[in-house]
N, C-alpha and C positions, 0 to 999 in steps of 0.2 A: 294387055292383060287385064288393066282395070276393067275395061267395055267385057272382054269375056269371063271374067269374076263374073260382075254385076247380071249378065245375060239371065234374064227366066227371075229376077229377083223384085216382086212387089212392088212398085213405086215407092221409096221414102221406108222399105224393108229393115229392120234392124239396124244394120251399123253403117248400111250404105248411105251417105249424105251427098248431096253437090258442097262444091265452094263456098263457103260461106251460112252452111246450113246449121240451124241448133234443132232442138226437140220440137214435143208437137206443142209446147206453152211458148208462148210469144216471148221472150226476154227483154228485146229491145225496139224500139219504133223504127221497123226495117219499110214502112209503106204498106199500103193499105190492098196493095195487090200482092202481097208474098203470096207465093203456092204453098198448097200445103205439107207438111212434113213427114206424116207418115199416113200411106195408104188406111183406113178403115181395116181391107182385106188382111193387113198383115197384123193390125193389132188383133183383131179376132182372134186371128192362127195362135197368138202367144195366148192368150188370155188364158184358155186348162193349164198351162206347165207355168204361168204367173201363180194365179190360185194355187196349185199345189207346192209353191215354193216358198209359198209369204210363211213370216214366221211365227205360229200361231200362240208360241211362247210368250210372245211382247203383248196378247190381248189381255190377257188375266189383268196385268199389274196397268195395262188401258183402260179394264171396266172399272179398275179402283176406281184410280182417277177420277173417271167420269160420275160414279155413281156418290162422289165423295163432294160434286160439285152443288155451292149451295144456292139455292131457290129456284132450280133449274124443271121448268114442266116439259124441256125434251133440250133434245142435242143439236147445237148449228153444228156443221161441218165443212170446211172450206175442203176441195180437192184441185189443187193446183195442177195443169197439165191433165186435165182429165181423160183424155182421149175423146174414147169411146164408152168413159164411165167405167171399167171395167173394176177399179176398184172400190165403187160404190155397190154392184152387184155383190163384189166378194165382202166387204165389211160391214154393212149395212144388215143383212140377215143375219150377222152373228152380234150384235149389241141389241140389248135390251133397248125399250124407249122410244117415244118419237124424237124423230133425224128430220132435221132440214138442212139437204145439200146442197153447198152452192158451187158450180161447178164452175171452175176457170179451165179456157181454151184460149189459142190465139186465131183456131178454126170455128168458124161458122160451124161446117157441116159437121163436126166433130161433137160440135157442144149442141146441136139440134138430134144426133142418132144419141148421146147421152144419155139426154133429157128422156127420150123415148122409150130405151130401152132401160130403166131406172128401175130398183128396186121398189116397189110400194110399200112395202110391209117390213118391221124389224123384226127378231127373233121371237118377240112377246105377241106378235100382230101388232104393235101401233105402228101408228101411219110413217111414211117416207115419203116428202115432199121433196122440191127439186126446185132448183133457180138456175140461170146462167150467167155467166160474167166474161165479156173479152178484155184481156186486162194484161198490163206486164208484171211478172213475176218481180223484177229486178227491181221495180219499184213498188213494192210492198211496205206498208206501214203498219206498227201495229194499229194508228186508226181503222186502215182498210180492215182488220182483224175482229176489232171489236164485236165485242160478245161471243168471239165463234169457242166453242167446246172441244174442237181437233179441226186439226190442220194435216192434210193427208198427202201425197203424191206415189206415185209408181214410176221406175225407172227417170227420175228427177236429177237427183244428185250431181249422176256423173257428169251433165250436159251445163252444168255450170258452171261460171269461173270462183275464185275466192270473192271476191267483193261480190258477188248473189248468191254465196250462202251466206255471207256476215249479211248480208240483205234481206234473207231469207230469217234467220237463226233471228235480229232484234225484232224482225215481224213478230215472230211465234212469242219468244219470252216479253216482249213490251206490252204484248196482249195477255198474258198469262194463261198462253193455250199450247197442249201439250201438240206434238208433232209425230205422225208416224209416216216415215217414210221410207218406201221398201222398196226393193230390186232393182241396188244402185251396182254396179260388174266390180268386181272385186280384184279386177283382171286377171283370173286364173280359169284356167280350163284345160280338165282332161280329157282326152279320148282314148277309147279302147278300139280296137287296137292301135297301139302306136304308130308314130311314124317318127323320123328320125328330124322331121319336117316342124313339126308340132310348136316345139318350142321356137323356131323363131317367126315364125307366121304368127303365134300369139303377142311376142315382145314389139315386133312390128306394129300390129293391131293396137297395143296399148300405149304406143308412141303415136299413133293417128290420136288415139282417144286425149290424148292430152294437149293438142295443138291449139293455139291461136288462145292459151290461156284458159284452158278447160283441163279439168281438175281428174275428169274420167276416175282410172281406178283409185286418185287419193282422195276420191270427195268424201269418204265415209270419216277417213280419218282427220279433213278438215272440219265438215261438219260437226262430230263431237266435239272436236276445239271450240267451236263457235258458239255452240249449246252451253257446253261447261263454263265459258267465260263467263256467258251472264247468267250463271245460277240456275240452270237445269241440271238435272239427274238425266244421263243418255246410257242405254244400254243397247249394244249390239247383237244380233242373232244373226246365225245363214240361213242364206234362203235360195241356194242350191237349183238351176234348172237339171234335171235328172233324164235325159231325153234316150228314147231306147227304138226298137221298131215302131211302137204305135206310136211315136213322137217325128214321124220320116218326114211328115210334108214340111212342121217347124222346122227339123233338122238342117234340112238342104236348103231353104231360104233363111236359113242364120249363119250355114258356111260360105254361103256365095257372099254375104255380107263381110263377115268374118275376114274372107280371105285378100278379099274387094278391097277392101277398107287398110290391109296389111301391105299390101302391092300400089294403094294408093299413097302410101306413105313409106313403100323404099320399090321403087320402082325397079333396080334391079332383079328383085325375085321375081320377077313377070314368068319366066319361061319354066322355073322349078314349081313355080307356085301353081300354076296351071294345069302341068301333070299332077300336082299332089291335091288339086279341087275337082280334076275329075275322077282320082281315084277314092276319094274318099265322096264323093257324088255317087258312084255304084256302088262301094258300101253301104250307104246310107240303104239305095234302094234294094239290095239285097238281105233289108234287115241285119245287118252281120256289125252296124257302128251302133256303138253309146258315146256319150259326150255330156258329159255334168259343165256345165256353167256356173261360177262361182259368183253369187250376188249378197248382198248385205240387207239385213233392215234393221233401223235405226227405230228406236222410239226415246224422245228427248219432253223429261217430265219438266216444263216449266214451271218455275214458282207462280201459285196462281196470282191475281193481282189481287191486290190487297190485304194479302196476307192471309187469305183464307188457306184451309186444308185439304 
């Protein structure tokens, strides 16, 4: 059942991983030939129901921040896991100011279409420049941080264990730079219409997401801990995937993952789960399914360093 889950699903699609697989930011020195993690094809597909999800609450109390920082003639911004840059498009045109991003991937081709399709321009027109960096997340220092103005990631979170967000978390406060990181799975998700099925194909799903020491839906909740220990202010918002008919193509490559991924991790449901992914496979395509996915973002105000305000 896992092979016909995954069947017609993206290469590196959503929630489908191989053995041994983490996100698309390199974590740990796995060799210099790891393939890549997630298709190009499928970060695009998410990319509109990412934007429309982020939560635009947490920028206000962002552009304080930023605009509060002193002797600053524009903004570094570090984007952890960058992809395909996607949320240097969405964040970049809504701050004031020149932006120099520096984009972390543990993919080449990931961090070269980035680089390319990059925003140039901020909300004001000043410039948006771009850099790239292959680099491990897990070992992050705030030296690696220095100077940066924000520290950013999309769908980061869940994919790491507790010791790389306490990794992550003295990066950001040791540098006195705030952190916005958004669209970590909250592990909750409903669909309309139901199915009697729903609930434990999810509970499944979120017992994959936590394997081998991954944090999946409690990363939000560790993260704050990690923030607040060392003297950030974290505030939470949703940031909700809301998917309906215009959202079919994401749809059906996030259930095959979804269910993929649920069956990968209790293998008995192979034969129920299979009837219940291709009947919600012809819903989708009959426009007749909605499916809200419940995600988090996080914006964690460091104390800036040296006591500035």
């Amino acid at each position: 059942m896992a092979d016909a889950a995954a069947q017609g699903v993206i290469p590196g699609a959503g929630p489908v991983q191989g053995p041994g697989e983490r996100a698309t930011v390199r974590l740990r020195e796995t060799g210099p030939d790891e393939p890549p993690r997630y298709a190009p094809e499928w970060l695009e597909l998410r990319e509109p129901a990412d934007a429309g999800a982020r939560a635009h609450d947490l920028l206000d109390p962002l552009r304080i921040r930023l605009a509060n920082l002193p002797g600053k003639a524009g903004y570094v911004i570090h984007d952890l896991g960058c992809g395909t840059g996607s949320m240097g498009r969405w964040l970049a045109p809504r701050l004031d100011g020149a932006q120099h991003w520096i984009l972390h991937d543990r993919d080449p081709y990931l961090l070269h279409f980035a680089a390319v399709a990059s925003p140039r321009s901020a909300a004001d027109g000043s410039r948006v420049t771009v850099e790239t960096r292959r680099g491990d997340v897990a070992r992050l220092t705030p030296d690696a941080l220095a100077g940066a103005s924000l520290v950013t990631a999309s769908a980061l979170l869940d994919v790491l264990t507790r010791e790389e967000i306490d990794t992550l978390a003295a990066a950001c406060t040791g540098a006195g730079s705030p952190a916005l990181l958004t669209l970590s799975v909250a592990g909750r998700v409903e669909l309309s219409p139901p199915d009697p099925m729903d609930e434990e194909i999810m509970e499944a799903f979120n017992a994959h997401q936590r394997r081998d020491g991954l944090l999946g839906p409690d990363a939000v909740t560790v993260a704050c801990e990690a923030f607040s220990e060392r003297g950030a202010t974290v505030r939470v918002n949703p940031s909700p995937w809301r998917l309906g008919p215009g959202e079919a193509a994401l749809t059906a490559q996030w259930l095959r993952g979804w269910v993929g991924a649920a069956v990968e991790e209790r293998p008995e449901l192979a034969s129920r789960a299979e009837r219940y992914l291709r009947d919600r496979l012809a819903a989708c395509e009959a426009g007749e399914l909605h499916v809200t996915v419940h995600h988090s973002d996080l914006l964690a105000l460091s104390r800036p360093v040296g006591g500035a305000s």
